[in-house]
LUMFI-211545 format. One record per residue: residue number from 1; residue in one letter; x, z, y of N, C-alpha, C in turn. Coordinates in steps of 0.001 Angstrom, whole numbers, plus 524288, in hexadecimal, padded with zeros to 5 digits. Layout:
N
    i  aa     nx     nz     ny    cax    caz    cay     cx     cz     cy
  NUM   A      X      Z      Y      X      Z      Y      X      Z      Y
...
This chain:
232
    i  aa     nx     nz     ny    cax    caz    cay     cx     cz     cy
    1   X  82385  7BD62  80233  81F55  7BF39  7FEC8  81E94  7C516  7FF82
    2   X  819AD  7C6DD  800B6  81809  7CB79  7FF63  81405  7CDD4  7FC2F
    3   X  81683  7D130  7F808  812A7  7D3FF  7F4E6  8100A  7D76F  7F55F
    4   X  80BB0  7D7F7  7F565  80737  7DC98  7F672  80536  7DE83  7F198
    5   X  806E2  7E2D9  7F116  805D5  7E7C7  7EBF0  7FF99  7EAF7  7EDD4
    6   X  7FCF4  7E981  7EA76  7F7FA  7ED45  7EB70  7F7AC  7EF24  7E585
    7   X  7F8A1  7F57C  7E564  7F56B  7F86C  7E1E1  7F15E  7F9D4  7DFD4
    8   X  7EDF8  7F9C5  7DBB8  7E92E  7FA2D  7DC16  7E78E  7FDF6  7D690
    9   X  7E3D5  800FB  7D699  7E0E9  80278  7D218  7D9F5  80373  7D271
   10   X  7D8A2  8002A  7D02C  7D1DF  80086  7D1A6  7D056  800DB  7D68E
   11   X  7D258  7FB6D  7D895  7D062  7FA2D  7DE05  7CE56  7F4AE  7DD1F
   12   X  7CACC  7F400  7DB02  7C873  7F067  7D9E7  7C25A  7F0C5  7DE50
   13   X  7C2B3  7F247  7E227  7BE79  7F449  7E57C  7C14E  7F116  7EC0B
   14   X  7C575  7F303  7E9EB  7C8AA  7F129  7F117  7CE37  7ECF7  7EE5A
   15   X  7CF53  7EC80  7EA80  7D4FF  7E8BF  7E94D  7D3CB  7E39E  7EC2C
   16   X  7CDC1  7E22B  7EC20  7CD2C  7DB9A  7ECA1  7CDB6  7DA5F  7F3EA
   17   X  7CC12  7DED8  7F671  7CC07  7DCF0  7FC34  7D1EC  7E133  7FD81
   18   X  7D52E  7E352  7FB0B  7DBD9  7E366  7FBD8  7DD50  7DE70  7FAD8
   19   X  7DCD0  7DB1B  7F692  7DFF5  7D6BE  7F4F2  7DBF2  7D1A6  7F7AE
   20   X  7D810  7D303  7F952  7D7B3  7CC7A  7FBF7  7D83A  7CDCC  800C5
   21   X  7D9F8  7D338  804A2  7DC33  7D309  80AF5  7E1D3  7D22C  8083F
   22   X  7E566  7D2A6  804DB  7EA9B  7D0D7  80444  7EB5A  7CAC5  80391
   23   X  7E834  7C81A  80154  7E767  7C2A9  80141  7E5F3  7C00E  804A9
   24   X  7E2C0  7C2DC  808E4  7E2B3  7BEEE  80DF7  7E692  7C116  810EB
   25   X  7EC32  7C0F3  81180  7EF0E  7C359  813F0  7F0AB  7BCC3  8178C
   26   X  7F2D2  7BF2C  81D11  7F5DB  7BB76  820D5  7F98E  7B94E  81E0C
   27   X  7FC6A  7BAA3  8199C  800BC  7B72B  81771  7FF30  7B31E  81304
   28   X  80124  7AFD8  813BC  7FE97  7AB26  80EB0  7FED3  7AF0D  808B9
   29   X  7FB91  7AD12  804E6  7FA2E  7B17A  80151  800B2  7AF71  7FD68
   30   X  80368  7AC6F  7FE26  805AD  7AC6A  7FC6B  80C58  7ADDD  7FDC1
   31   X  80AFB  7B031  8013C  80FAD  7B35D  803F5  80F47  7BA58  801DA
   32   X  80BB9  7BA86  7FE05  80C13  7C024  7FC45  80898  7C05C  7F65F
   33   X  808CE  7C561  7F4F8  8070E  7C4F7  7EF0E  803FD  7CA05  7EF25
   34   X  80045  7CBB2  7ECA5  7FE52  7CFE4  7EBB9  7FC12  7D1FD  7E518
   35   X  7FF5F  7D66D  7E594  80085  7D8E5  7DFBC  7FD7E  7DE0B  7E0B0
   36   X  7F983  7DC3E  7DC6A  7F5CA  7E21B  7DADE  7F92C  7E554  7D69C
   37   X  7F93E  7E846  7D79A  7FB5E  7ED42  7D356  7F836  7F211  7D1C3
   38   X  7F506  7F011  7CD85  7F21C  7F49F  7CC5F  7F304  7F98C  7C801
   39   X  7EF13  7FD90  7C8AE  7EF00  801BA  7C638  7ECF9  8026F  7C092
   40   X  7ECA5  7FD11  7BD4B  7E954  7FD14  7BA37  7E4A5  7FE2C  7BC35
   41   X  7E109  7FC00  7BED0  7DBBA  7FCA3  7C1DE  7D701  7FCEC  7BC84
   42   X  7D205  8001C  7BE26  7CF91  7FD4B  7BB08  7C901  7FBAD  7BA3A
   43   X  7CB43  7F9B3  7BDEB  7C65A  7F6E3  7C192  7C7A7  7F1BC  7C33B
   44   X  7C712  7ECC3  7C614  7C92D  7E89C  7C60E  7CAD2  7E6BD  7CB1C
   45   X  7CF80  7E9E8  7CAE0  7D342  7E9EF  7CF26  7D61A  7E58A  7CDEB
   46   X  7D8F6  7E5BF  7CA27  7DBCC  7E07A  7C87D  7DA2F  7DC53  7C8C0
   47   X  7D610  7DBF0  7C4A1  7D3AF  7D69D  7C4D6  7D166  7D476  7CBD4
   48   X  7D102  7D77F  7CE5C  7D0FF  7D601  7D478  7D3CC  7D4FE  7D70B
   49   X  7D92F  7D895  7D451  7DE49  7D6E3  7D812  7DF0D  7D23E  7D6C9
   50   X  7DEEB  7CF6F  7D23F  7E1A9  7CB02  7D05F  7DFFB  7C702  7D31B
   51   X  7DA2E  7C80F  7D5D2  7D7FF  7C417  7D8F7  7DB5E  7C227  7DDFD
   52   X  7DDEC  7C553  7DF89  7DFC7  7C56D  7E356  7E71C  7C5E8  7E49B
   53   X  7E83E  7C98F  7E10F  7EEF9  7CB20  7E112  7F16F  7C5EA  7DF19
   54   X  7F6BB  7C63E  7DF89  7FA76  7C256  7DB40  7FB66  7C4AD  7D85B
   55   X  7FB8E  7C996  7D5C7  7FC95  7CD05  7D2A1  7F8FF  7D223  7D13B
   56   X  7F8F6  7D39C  7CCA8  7F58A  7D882  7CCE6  7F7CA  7DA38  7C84F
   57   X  7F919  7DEF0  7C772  7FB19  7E1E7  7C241  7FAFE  7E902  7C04B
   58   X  7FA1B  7E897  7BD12  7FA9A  7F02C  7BCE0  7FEFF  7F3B0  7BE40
   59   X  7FFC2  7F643  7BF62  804AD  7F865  7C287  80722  7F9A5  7BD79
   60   X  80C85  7FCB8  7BDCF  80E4F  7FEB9  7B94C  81130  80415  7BAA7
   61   X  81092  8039B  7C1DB  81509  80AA1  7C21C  80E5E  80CBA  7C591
   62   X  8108A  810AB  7C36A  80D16  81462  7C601  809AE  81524  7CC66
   63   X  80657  815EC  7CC69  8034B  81805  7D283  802EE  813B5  7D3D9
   64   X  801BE  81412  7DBCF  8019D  80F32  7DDC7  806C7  80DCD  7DF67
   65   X  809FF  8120E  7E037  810FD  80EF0  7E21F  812D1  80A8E  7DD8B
   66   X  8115D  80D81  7D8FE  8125F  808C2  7D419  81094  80642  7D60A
   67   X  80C0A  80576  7D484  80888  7FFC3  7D653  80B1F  7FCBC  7D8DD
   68   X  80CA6  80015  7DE92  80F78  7FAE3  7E1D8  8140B  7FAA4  7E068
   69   X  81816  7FD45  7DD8A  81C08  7FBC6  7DC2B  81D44  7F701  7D765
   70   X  817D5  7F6A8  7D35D  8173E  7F33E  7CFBC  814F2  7EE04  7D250
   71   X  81304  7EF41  7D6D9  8112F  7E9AE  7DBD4  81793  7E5F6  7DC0F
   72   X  81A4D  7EA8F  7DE8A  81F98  7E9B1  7E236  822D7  7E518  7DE9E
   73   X  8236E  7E7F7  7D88A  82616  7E732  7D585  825F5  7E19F  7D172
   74   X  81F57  7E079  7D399  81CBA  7DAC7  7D38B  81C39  7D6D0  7D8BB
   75   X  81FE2  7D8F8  7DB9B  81E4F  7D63B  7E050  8236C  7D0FA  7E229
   76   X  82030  7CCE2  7E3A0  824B6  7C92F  7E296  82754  7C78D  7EB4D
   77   X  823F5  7CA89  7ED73  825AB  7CD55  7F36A  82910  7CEB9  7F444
   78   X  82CF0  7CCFA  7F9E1  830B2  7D118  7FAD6  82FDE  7D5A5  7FDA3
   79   X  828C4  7D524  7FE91  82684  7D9B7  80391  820FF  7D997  7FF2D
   80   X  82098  7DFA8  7FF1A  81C35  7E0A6  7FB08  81851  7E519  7FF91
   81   X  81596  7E4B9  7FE81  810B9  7E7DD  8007E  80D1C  7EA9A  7FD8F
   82   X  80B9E  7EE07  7FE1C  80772  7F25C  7FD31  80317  7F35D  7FFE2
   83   X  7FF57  7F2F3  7FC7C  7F975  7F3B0  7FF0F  7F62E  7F6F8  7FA72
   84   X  7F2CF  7F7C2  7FAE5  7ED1F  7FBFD  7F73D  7E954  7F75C  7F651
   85   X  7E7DD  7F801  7F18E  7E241  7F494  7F028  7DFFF  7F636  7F322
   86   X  7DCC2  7FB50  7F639  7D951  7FAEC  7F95E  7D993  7FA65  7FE2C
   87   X  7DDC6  7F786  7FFFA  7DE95  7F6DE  80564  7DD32  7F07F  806E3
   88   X  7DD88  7EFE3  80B84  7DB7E  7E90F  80F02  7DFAA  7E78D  81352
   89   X  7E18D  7E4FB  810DD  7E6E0  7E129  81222  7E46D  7DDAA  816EF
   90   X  7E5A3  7E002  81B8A  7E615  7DB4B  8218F  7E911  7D6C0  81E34
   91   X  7E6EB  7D33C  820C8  7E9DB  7CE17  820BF  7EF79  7CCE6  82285
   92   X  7EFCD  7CDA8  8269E  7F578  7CEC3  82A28  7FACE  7D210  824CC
   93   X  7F9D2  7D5CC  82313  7FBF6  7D8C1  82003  8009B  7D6B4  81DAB
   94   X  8010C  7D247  81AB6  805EC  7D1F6  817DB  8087B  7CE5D  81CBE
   95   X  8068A  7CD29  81F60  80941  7C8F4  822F5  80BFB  7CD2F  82850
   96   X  809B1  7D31D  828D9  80DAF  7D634  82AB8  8111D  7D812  827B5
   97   X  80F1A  7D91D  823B7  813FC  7DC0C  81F7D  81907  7D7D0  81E7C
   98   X  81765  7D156  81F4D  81C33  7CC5F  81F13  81E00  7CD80  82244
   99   X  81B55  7CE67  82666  81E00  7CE51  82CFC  8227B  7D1EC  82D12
  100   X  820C5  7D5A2  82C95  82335  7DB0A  82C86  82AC9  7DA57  82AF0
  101   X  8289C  7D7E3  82502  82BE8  7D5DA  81FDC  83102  7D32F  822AA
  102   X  82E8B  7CEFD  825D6  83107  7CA26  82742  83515  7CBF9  82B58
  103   X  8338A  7CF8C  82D7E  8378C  7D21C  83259  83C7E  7D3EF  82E8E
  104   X  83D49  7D663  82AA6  83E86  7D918  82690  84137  7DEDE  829BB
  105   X  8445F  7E14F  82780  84574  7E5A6  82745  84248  7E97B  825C1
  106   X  83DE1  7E94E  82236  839C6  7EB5B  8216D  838FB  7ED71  81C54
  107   X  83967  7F25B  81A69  8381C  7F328  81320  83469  7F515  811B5
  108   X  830D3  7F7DB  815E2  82BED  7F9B8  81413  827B5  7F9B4  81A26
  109   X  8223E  7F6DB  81ADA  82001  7F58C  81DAF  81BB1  7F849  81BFC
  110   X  81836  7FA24  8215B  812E1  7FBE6  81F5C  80FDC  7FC03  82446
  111   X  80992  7FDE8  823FB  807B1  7FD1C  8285F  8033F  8018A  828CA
  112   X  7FE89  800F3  82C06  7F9F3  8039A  82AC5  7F502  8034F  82661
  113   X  7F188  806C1  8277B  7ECAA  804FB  8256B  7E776  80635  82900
  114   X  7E34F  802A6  826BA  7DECF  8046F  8287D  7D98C  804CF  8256F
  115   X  7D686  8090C  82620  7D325  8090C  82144  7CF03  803C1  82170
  116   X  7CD6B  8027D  81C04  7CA25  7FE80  81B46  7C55D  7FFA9  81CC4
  117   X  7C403  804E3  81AF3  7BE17  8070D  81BC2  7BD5C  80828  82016
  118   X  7B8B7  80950  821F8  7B5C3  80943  826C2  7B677  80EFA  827BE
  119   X  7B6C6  811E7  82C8A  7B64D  81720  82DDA  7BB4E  818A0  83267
  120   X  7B900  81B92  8365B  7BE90  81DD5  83A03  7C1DD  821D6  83790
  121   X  7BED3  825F5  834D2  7C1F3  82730  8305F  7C702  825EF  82DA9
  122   X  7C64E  82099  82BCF  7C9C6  81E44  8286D  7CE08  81D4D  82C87
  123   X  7CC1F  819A8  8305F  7CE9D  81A02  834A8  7D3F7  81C2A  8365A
  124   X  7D165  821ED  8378C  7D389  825CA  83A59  7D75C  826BA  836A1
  125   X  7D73C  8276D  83032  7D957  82772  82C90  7DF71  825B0  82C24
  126   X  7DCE7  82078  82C6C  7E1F3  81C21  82C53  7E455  81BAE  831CD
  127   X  7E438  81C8F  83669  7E525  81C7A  83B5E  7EB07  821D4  83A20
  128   X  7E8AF  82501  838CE  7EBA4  8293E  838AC  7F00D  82878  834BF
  129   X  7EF9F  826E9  82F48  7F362  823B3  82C28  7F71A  81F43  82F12
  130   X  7F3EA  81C86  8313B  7F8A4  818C0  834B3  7FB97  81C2D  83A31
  131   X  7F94D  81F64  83ACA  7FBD9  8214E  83FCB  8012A  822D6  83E00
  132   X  7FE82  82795  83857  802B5  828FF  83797  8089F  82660  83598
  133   X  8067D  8218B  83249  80942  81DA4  8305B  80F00  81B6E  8359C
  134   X  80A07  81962  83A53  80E4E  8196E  83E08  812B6  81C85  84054
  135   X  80F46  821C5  840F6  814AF  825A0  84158  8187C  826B2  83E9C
  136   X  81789  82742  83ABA  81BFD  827D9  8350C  81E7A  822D5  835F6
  137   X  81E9E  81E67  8376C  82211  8197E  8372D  823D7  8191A  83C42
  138   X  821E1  81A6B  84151  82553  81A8C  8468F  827E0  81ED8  8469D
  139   X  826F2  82311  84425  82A8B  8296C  8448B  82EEA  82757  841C2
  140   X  82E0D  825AA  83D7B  831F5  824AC  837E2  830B8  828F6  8349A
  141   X  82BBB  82A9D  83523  82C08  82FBB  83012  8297A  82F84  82CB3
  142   X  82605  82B49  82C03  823BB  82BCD  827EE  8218E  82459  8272E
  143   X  821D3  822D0  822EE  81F67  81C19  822FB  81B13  81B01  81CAD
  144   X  81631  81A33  82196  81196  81C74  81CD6  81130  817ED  81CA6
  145   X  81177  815A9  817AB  812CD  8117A  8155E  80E45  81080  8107A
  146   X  809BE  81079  81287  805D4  810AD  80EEC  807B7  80A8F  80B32
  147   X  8039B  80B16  804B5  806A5  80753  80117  80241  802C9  801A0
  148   X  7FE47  8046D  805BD  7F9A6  800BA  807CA  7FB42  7FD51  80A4A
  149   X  7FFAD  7FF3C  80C8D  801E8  7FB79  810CD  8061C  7F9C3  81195
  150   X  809BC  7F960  80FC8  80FDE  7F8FB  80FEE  81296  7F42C  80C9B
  151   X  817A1  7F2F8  80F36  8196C  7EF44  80C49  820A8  7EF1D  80CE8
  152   X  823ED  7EE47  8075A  82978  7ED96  8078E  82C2D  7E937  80595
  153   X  83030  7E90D  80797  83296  7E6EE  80663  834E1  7E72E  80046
  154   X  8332E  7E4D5  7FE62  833E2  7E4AA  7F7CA  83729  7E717  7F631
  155   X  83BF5  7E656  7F621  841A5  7E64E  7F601  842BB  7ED5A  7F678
  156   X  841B8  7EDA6  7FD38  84237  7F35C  7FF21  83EC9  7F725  7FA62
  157   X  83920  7F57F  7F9B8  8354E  7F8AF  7F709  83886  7FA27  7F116
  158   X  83B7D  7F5E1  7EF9B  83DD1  7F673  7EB6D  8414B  7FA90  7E9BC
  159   X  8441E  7F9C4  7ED4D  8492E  7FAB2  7EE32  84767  80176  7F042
  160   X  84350  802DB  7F1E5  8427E  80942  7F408  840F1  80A6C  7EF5E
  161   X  83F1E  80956  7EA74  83C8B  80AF1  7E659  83602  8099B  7E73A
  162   X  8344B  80757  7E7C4  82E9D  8065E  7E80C  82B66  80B8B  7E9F2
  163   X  82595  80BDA  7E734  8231E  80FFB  7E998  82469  8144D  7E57D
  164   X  82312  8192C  7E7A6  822C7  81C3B  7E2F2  81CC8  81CF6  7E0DA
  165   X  81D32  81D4B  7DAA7  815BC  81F35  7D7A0  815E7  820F5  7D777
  166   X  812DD  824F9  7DCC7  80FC5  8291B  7DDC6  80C00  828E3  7DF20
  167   X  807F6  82DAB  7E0D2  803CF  82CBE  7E078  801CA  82C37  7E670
  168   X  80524  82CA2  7EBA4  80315  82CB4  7F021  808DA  82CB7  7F2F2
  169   X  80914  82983  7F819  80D98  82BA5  7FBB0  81384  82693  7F944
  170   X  81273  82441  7F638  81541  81F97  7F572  816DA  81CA1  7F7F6
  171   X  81302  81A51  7FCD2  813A2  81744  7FFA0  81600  81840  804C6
  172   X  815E7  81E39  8063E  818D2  8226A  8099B  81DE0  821B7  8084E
  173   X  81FAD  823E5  802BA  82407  82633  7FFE5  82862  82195  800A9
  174   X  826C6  81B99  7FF02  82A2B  81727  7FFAD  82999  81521  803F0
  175   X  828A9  8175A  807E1  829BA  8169D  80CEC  831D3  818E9  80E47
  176   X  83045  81C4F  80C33  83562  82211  80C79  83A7E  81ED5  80B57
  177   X  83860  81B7C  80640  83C76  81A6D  804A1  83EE5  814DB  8061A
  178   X  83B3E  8117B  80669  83AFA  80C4A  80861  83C7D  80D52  80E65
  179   X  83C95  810A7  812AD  83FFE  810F5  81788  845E0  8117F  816BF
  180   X  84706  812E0  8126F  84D1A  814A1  8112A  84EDD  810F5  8111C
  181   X  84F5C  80CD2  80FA9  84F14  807B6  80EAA  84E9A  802F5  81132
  182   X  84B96  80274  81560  848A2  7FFC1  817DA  843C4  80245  81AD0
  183   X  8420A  7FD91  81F4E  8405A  7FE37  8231C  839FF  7FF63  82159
  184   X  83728  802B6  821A8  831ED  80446  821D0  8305C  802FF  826BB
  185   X  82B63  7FDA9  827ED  82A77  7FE0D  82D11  82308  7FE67  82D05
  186   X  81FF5  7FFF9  83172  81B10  7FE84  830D1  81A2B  7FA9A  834C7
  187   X  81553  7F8E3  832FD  8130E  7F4F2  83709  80C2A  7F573  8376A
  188   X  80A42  7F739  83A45  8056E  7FB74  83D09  8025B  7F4C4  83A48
  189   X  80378  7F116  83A7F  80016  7EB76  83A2C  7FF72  7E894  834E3
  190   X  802DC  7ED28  831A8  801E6  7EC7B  82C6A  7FC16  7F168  82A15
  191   X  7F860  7EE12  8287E  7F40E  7F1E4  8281C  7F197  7EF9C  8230F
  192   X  7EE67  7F360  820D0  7EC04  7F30B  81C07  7E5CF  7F60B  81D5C
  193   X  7E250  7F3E1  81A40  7DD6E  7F6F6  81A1C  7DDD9  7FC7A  8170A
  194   X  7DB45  7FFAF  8174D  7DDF0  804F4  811EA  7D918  805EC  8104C
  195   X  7D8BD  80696  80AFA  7D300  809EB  80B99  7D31C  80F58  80AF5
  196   X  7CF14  810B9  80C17  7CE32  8165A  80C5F  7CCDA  81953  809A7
  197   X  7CB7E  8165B  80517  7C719  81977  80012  7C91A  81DA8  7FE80
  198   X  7CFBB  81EA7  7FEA2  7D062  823D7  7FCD9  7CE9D  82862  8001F
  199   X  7CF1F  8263F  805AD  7CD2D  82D1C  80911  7C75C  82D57  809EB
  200   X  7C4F4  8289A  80915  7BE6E  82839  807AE  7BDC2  82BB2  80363
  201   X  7BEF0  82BB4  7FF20  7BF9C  82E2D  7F945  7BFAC  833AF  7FB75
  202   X  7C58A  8353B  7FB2E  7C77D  83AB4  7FA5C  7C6C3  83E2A  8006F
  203   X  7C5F0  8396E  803E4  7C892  83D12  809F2  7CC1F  83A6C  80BAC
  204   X  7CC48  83A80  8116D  7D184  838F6  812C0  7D463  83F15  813ED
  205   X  7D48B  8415E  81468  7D5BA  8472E  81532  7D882  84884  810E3
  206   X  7D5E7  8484A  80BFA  7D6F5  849EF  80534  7DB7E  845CA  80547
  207   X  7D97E  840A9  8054D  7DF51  83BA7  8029B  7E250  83DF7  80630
  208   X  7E40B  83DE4  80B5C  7E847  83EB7  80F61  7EC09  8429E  80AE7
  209   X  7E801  8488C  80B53  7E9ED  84CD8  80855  7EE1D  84D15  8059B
  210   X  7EBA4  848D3  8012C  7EC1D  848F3  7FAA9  7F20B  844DD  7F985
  211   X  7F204  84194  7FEED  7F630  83DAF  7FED9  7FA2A  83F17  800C7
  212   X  7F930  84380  8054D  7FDDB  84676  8069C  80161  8497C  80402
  213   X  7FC95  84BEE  80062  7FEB4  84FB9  7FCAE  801AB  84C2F  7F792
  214   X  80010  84804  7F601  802C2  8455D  7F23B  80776  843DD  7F42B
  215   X  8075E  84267  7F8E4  80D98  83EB0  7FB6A  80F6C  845C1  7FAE8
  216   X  80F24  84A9D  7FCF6  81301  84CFE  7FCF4  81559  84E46  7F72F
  217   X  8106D  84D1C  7F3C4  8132E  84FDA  7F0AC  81788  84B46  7EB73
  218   X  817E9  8485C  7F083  81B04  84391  7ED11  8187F  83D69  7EAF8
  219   X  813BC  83D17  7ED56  81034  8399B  7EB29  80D9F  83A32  7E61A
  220   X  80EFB  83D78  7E32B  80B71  8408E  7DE3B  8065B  842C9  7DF5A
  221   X  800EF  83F5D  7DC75  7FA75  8407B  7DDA9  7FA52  84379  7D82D
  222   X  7FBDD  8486B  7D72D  7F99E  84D0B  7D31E  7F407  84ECA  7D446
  223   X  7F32B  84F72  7D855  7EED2  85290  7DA08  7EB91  84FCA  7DD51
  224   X  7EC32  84D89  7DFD9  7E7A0  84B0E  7E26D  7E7B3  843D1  7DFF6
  225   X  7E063  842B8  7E51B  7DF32  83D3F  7E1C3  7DF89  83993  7E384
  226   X  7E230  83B71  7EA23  7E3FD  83508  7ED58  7E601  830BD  7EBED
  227   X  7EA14  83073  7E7F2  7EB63  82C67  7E743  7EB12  82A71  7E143
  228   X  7E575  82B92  7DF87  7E4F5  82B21  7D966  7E242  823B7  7D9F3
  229   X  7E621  821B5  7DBBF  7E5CC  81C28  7DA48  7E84D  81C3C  7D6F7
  230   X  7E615  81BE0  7D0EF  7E9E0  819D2  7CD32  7EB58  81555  7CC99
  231   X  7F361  81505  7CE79  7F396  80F73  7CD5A  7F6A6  8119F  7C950
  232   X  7F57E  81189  7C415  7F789  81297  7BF09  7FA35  81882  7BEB3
């Protein structure tokens, strides 16, 4: 069994085509479960998820690491996964993340992305994110472990302390700790759609900025508005 944690707050615009590319997945639908965890939304995110999830509920710890940690903590999986309401789940997807699983020696798995929207732009964007992604995991120096894309071993995730609620750089941060532990591996064939709306919005120049500056300064958003997804 695998559980898939999607976070959400007033994504009632993109929740319905995240949760019906997770439902047509290569694995029988009953070889996995999918748990919405929302932000108190308030717009009708919920009532959409329900169309679709085995579960849907209001979070109770903080940010989006809560979120997925109040997913985790409902999850009846020994391999849990992470994805974004506004992202588009390939089909193939949980049936590499089993694959992966099935070899074992494995505690934290992750892969690329590619933008949904149309443009070379976006492109060039995400090209450069995966490049870098690869180097940081063949050097050993760095494992960008976006929370769009990744998946652990239950047990291990547990056992490192889950994510931390902060406001950016979470999904970086339990990378750090989850290698101590166990094996962090990627696989270039694990892919997700991403969307882009935040660097459409603000810039991609400005978000890059604003996210750098939050991961240094500990994952704390005082001052800037990149990551004002309120999930509670």
């Amino acid at each position: 069994m695998i559980s898939v944690i999607v976070p959400t707050y007033n994504e009632e615009a993109g929740i319905k085509a995240c949760l019906v590319s997770l439902c047509h997945q290569t694995l029988p639908r009953n070889e996995y479960e999918i748990i919405v965890v929302d932000g108190n939304s308030k717009d009708r995110t919920r009532e959409i998820a329900e169309e679709y999830a085995d579960e849907v509920f209001i979070q109770t710890s903080k940010k989006v690491g809560g979120a997925r940690n109040d997913g985790v903590m409902r999850a009846k999986g020994e391999i849990v996964a992470t994805t974004d309401a506004d992202c588009i789940i390939p089909p193939e997807w949980l049936e590499i993340i089993r694959n992966n699983f099935k070899k074992g020696n494995i505690a934290q798995l992750y892969g690329t992305v590619y933008p949904i929207e149309e443009g070379i732009k976006h492109k060039l964007s995400l090209l450069g994110a995966n490049t870098f992604s690869r180097i940081g995991y063949y050097t050993h120096t760095l494992y960008y472990t976006l929370g769009c894309n990744t998946a652990f071993d239950k047990e291990i995730f547990l056992k490192a302390g889950m994510y931390r609620c902060i406001d950016a750089g979470d999904d970086l941060e339990i990378a750090r700790r989850i290698r101590k532990i166990g094996r962090v591996k990627f696989d270039g064939r694990m892919k997700v759609g991403f969307s882009m709306r935040r660097y459409q919005q603000f810039g991609t120049l400005k978000s890059l900025y604003e996210w750098f500056y939050i991961v240094a300064r500990g994952g704390e958003a005082s001052k800037y508005s990149y990551s004002k997804r309120s999930y509670k």
